[in-house]
C-alpha positions as CSV (number, residue, x, y, z in Angstrom):
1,X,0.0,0.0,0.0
2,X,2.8,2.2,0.3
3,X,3.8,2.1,-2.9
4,X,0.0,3.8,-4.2
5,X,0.3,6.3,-1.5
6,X,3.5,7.6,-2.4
7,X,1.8,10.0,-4.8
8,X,-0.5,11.6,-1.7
9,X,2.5,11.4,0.3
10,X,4.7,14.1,0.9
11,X,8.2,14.8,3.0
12,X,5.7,16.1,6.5
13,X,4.5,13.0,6.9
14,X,5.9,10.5,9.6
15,X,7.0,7.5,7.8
16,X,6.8,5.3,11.0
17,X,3.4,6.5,11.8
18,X,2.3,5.7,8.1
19,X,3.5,2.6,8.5
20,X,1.7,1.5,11.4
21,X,-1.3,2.8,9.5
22,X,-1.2,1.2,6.7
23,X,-0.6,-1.8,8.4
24,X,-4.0,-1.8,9.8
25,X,-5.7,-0.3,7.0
26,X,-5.4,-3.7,5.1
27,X,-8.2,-5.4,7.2
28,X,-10.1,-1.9,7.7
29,X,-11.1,-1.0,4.0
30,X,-14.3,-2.5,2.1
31,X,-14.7,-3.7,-1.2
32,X,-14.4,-0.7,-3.5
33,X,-13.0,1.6,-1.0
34,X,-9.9,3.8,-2.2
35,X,-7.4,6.3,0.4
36,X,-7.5,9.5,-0.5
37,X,-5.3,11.1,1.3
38,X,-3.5,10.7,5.2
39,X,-2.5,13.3,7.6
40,X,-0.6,12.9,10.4
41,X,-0.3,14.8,13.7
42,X,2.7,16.9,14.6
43,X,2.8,18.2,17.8
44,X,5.8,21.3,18.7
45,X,7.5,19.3,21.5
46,X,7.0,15.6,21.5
47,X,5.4,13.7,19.1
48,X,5.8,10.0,19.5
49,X,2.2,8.9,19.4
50,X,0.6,11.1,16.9
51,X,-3.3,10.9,15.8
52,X,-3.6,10.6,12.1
53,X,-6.4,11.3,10.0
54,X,-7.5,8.8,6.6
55,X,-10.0,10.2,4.5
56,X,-11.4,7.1,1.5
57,X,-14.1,7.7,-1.1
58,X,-16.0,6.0,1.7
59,X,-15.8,7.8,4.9
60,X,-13.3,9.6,7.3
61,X,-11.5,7.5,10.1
62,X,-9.8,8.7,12.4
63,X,-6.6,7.2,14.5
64,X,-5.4,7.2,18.0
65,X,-2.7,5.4,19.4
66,X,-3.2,3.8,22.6
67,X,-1.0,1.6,25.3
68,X,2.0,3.9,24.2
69,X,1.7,2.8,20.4
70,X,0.9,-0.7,21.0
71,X,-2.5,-0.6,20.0
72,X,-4.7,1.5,18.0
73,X,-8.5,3.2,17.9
74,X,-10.0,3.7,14.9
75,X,-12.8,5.8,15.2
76,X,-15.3,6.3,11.3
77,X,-17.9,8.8,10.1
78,X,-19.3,7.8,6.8
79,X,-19.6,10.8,4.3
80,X,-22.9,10.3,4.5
81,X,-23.4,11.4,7.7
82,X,-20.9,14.4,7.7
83,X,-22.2,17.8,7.2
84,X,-19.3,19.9,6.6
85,X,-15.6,20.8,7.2
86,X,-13.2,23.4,7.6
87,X,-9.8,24.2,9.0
88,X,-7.8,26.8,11.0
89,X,-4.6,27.5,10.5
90,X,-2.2,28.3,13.1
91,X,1.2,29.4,13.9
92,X,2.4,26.0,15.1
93,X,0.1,24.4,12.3
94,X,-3.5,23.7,11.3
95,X,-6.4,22.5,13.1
96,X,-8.7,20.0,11.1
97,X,-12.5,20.0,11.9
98,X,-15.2,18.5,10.2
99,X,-19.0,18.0,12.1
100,X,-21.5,15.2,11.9
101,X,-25.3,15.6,10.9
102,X,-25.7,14.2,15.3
103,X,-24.2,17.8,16.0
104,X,-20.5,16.2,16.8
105,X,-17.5,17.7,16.1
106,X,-14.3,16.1,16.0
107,X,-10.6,18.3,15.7
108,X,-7.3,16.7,15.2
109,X,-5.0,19.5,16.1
110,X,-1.3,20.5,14.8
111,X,-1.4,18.9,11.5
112,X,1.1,20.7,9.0
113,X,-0.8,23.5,6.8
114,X,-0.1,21.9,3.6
115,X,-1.7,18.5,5.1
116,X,-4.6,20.4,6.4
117,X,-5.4,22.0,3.0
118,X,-5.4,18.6,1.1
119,X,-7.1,16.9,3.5
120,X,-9.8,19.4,3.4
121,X,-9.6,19.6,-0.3
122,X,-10.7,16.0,-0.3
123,X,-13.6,16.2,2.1
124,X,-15.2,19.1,0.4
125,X,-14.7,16.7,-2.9
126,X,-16.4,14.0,-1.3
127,X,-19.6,16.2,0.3
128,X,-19.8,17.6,-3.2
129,X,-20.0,14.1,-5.2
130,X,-22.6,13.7,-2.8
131,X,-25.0,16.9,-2.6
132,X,-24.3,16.5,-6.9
133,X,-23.5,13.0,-8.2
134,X,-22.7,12.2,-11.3
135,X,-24.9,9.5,-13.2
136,X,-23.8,8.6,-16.5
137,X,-26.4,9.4,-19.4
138,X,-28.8,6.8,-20.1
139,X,-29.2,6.2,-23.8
140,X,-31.9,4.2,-24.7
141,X,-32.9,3.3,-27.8
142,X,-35.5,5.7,-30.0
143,X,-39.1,4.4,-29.4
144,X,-41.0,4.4,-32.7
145,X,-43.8,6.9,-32.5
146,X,-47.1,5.4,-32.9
147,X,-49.5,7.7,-34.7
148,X,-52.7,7.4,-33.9
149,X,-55.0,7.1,-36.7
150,X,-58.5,8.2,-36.4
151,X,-60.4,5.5,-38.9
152,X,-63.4,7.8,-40.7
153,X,-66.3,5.1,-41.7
154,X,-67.5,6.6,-44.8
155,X,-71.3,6.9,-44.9
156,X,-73.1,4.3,-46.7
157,X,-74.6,5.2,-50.0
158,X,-77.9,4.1,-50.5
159,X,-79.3,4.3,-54.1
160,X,-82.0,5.5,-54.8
161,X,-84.7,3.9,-56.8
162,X,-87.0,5.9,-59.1
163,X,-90.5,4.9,-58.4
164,X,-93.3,4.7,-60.9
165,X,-96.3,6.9,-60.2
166,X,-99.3,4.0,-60.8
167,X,-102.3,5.8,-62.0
168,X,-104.5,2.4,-62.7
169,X,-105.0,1.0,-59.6
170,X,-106.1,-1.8,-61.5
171,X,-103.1,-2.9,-62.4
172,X,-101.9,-4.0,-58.4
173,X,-105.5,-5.4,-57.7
174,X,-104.9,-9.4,-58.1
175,X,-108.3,-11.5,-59.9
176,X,-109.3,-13.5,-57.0
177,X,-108.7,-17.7,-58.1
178,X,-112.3,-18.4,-57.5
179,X,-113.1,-16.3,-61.1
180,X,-115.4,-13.9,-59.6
181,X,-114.2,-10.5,-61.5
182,X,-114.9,-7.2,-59.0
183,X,-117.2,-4.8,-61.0
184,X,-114.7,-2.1,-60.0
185,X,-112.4,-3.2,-62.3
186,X,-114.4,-4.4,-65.1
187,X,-117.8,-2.5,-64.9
188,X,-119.0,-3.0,-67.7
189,X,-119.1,-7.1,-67.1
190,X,-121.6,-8.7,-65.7
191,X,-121.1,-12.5,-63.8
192,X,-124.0,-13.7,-66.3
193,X,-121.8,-12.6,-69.2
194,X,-118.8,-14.2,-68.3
195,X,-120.7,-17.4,-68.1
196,X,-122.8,-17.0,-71.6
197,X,-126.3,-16.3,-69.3
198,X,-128.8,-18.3,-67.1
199,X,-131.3,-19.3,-69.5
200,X,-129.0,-22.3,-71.1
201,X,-128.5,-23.6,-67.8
202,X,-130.0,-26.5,-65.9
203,X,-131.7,-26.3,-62.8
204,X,-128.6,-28.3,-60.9
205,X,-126.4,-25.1,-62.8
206,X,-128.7,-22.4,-61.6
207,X,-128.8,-23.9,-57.8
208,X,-124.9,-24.6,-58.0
209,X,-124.5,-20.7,-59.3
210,X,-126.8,-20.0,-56.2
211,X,-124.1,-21.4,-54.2
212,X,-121.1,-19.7,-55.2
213,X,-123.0,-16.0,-55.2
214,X,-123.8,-17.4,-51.4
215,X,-120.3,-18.5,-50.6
216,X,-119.0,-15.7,-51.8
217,X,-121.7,-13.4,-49.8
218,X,-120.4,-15.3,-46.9
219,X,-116.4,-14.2,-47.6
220,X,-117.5,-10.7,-48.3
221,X,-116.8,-10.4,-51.7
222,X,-119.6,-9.1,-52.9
223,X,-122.8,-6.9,-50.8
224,X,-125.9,-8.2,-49.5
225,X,-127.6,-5.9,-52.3
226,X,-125.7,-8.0,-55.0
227,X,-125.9,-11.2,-54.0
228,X,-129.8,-10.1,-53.6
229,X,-130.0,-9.1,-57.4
230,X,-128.1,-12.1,-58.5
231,X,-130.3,-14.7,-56.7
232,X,-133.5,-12.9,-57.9
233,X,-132.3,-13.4,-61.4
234,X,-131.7,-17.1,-60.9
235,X,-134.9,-17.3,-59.1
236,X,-136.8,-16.2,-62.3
237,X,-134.9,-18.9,-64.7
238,X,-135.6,-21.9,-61.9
């Protein structure tokens, strides 16, 4: 790990205390999780167990020696949960603050200026990616417009039919089967003419006629006034 921090490495920091960190760092960082940067404590008088800072893409952690070096507290605050960050600088170096979205604040104290500044540098990087990530462009693939076609059912042409004006009604008027011819239609006929008179016939022919002119009183095909007439003619030729 060394080797990939050389390039956020610089001559301020102590190689020991890197070294220790580093060493712990292996079993500390998740899958995907990179170091951005490390700071390390240096105090004006004695600094033999300095606090360090790491700062991942991940989250903040922060180191404390304990048991005079022998052990170590590491102490995290995703980025997700850290509101914001700043640092003072001072004559004897730089105080490093950032605060959590739980109101905590947490300062590591006497860090070199130049540290300070990157380290800050990289938190404000990191609270920016997440206030404004960056989400690759989706391209999909053009959907076909569908046009909606409004279908128009065309009115149904009837055709029309001249009709012929009938001006003999006696043309749609049917001969009823049993022969009798309506004296409507043919006025000038008479049922004795159409059957050559009464006086050729028998008496069985006269009382058969008698009959029919009956029956046909009975359908109503001819009037009570008719039928009268026609039987008092028979009568006379019986």
């Amino acid at each position: 790990m060394l080797d990939n921090l050389k390039k956020i490495l610089n001559e301020d920091q102590d190689p020991k205390a890197i070294e220790k960190i580093t060493a712990k760092l292996d079993n500390l960082l998740m899958s995907n999780e990179e170091v951005g940067y490390i700071a390390v404590q240096k105090k004006p008088a004695v600094n033999i167990f300095p606090d360090s800072i790491v700062v991942t893409n991940k989250r903040i952690i922060l180191c404390k020696p304990k048991n005079l070096g022998l052990s170590m507290e590491f102490v995290d605050y995703d980025w997700d949960d850290v509101a914001g960050s700043f640092v003072k600088e001072g004559i004897l170096g730089a105080d490093f603050t950032f605060s959590t979205k739980s109101d905590l604040t947490h300062t590591v104290d006497y860090l070199p200026k130049n540290q300070a500044r990157k380290l800050y540098t990289y938190a404000k990087e990191q609270l920016d990616l997440l206030k404004n990530p960056k989400t690759e462009a989706i391209v999909s693939e053009p959907v076909a417009a569908f046009v909606k076609e409004e279908i128009v059912e065309e009115p149904e042409v009837i055709e029309e039919i001249p009709t012929e004006e009938v001006t003999d009604f006696a043309e749609i008027i049917p001969v009823a089967q049993s022969g009798y011819r309506d004296e409507k239609q043919f006025p000038d006929e008479k049922p004795e003419a159409a059957e050559g008179g009464l006086a050729g016939l028998s008496q069985d022919e006269l009382f058969e006629k008698l009959q029919n002119y009956k029956k046909l009183l009975d359908n109503g095909l001819i009037l009570q006034g008719e039928y009268d007439a026609l039987k008092k003619e028979i009568l006379a030729h019986m």
